[in-house]
N, C-alpha and C positions, 0 to 999 in steps of 0.2 A: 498527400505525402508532405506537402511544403509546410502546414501548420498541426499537422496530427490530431485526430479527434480523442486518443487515449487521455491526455491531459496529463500532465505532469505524477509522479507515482502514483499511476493508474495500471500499472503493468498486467497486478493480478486480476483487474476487472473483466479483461479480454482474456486470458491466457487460456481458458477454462473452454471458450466460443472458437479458441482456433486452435488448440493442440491438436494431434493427430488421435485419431479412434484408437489403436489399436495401444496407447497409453494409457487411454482409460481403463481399456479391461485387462490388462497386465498390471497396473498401478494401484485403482481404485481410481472410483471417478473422486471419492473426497479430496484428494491427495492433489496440492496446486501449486505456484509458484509465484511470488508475488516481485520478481525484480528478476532481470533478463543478467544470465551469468558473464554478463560482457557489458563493462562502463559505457564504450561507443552504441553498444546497439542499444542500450537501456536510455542514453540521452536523444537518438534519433527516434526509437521506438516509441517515445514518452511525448516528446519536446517535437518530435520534426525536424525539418531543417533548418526552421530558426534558433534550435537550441545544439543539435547533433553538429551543424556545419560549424558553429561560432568555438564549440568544447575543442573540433577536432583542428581549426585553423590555429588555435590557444597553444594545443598541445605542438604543433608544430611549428608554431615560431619560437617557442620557447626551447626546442630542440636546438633546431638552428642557429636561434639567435646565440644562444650558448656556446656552441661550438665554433662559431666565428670570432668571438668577443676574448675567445680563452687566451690569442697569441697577443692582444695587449696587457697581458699580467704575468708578472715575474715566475719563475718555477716553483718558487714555496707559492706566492697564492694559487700556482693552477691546480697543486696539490688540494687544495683546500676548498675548492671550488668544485674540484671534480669529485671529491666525498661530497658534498650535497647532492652533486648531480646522479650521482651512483645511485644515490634514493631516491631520490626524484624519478630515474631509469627504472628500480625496483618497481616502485607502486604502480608506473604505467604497463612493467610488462604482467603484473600478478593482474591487472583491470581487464585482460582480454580474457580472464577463466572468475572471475570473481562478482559479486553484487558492489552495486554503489550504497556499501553500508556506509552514515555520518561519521561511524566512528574510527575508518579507514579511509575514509574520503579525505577527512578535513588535512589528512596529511600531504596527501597530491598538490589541492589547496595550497599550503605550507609553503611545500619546497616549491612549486611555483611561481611565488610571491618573490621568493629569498632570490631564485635564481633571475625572474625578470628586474626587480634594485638590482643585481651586479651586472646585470647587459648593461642599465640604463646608467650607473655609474662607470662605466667602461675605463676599466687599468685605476681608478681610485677609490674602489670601494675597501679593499683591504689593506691596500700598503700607506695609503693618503688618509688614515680614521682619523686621524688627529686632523688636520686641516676641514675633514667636513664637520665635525663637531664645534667647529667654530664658525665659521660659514653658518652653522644653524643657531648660533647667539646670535647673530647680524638681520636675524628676519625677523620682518617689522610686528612688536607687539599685537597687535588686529588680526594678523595671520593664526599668531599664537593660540588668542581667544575665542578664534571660530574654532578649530583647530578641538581646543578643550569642553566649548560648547558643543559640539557635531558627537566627543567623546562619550561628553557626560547623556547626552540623548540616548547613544546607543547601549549603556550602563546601564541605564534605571528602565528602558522597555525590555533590556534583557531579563532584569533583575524581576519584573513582573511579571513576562512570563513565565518565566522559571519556578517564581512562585506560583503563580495558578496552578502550574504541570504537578507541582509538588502536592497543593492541598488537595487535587482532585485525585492525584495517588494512594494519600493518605486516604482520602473517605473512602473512595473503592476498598481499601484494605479492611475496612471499618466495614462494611457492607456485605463483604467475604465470610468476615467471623461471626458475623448477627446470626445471633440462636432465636426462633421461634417456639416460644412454649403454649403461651395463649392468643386468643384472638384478638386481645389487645397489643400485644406485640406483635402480629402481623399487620396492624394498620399503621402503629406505628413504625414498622419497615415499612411499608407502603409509601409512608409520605418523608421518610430520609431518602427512599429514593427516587421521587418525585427532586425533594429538595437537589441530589447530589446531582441530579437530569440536567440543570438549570446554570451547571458550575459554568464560567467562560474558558472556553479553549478546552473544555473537557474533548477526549479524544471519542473518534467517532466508534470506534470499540468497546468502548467505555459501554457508551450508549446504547447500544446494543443489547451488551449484559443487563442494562435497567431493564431494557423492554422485558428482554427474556423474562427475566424475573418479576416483571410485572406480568402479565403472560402467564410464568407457571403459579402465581399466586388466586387466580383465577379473575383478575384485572384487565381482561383480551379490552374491552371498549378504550380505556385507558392506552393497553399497549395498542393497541389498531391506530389510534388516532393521533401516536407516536413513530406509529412507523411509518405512514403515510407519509407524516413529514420530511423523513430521514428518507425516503426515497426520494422525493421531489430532488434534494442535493445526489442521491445516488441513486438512480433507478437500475442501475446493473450490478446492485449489490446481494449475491447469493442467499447470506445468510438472513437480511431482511424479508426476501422475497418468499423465501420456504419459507420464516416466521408467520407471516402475512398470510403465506396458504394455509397452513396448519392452525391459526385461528381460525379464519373462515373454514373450514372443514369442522372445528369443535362446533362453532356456530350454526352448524350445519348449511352454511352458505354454500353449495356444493359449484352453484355456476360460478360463483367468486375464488373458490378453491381454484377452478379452471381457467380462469383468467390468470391468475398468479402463476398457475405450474407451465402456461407456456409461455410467457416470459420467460422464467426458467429455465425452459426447454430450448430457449434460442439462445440466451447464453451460455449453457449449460449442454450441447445437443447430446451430449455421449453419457449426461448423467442417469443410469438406469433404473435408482430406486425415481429416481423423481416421474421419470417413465410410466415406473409402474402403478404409483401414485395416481398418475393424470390419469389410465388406464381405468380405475376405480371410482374415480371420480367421472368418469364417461358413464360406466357402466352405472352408476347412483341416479341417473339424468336419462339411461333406457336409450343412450345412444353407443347402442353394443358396438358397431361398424368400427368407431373411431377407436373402441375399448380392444377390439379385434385385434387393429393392424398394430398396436402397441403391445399387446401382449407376444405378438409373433416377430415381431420387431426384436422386443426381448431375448426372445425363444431362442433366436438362431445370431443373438449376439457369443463370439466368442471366448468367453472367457466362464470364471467360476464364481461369480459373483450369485449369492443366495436369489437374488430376484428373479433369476433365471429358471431356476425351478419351481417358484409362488406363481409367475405369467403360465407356462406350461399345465401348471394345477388352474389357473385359474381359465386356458383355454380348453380343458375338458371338461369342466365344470358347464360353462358356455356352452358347448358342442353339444352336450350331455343332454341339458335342458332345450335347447330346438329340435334335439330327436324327440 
């Protein structure tokens, strides 16, 4: 609990290994949640206690501090102070039913910042501006210079990755529209997106899509020995892990199919097609017993999901053939 194994937005990695059953077959098992509807649970559920207790001490001294700090400032700045705090108050009460999306986050951020400078300048940050404006000509040049050095650092690695984000957006888009006509321009997509594999800070999404596409090009040794990598950073990554079985099943690797779909299947326990899959992959291997208790497993799951009728065909099939 104290340093959490999810790891910081990892939310959806788990979500999928602990939901309740009976959302899967009301829902669909595809259907997931990648960020907890609740700022505080998503920073303890992610972060722990070293990240949930520090967010949640944050948000309450800045509450308080606030509210103690107000009777040093005149009635027009408390007016002026309590309009920032009114939003400040917004974003944290919409954070008990909302995602910690960046681009409603960074305003929590914001008015937090604004409001802990007016604790810390207590009764002179609005009515005394002209006095600190000069008080900050009086600090010693060197202060200045780190000050614009510390600035311009955080400028120019902003401004690079920014730009990475951007060109690896670009090529993906570029990747999206590529028409295949001949067989020379499927190698040559092959190796733009080899190339585009390779970008820095490409997202891990991104990457994916290559494999896939390397994968449905008929590339599998390629995509395999791409995915293998991406697992090593993610081994509880859904969409990898099907990848990874369903080459090995074209490959005809069926034990290796089997290895992957129960991974799967322990992060995954409620997922029914993958189920039925592993179920198939028993039975390919003459290990009916295991292929059985997952077909019937299926069978008398509740809900209406298609595989439920393939398991029942596929256990009279079974039956069928030992009479």
């Amino acid at each position: 609990v104290c340093s959490s194994d999810l790891g910081l937005d990892n939310y959806g990695g788990y979500f999928k290994q602990y939901r309740e059953q009976g959302f899967s077959y009301r829902q669909g098992f595809e259907l997931t949640s990648t960020n907890a509807h609740n700022t505080f649970i998503q920073m303890f559920a992610t972060g722990g206690l070293f990240v949930g207790l520090p967010y949640l001490v944050l948000i309450l001294v800045t509450f308080f501090s606030v509210v103690k700090s107000l009777t040093a400032y005149s009635k027009s700045d408390q007016i002026k102070i309590l309009s920032i705090f009114s939003g400040w108050f917004a974003f944290q009460a919409q954070s008990f039913v909302s995602i910690d999306n960046i681009g409603l986050s960074i305003w929590g951020w914001f008015f937090t910042a604004i409001l802990l400078n007016i604790v810390r300048n207590k009764g002179t940050y609005i009515s005394n501006n002209n006095d600190l404006s000069k008080s900050n000509l009086r600090i010693k040049p060197a202060v200045n210079l780190v000050r614009l050095t510390i600035s311009m650092c955080l400028i120019v690695s902003s401004f690079l990755t920014v730009s990475n984000l951007y060109k690896s957006q670009s090529a993906m888009s570029e990747l999206r529209s590529y028409k295949i006509n001949t067989a020379s321009d499927k190698e040559v997509f092959i190796q733009r997106l080899k190339k585009v594999y390779e970008f820095p800070l490409l997202e891990p999404f991104f990457k994916y899509q290559i494999v896939l596409s390397l994968a449905n090009l008929d590339s599998e040794t390629e995509a395999k020995m791409r995915l293998l990598k991406l697992l090593e950073n993610d081994s509880r990554n859904l969409d990898l892990l099907n990848l990874i079985a369903q080459i090995s099943e074209k490959e005809g690797d069926v034990n290796e199919s089997i290895k992957w779909r129960l991974q799967i299947d322990k992060y995954d326990p409620w997922n029914l097609n993958n189920k039925f899959r592993l179920a198939g992959n028993y039975e390919a291997v003459n290990n009916e017993n295991q292929a059985i208790n997952l077909y019937e497993f299926i069978s008398n799951a509740k809900s209406e999901q298609l595989e439920i009728t393939a398991a029942r065909e596929a256990l009279n099939r079974i039956n069928s053939k030992k009479k």
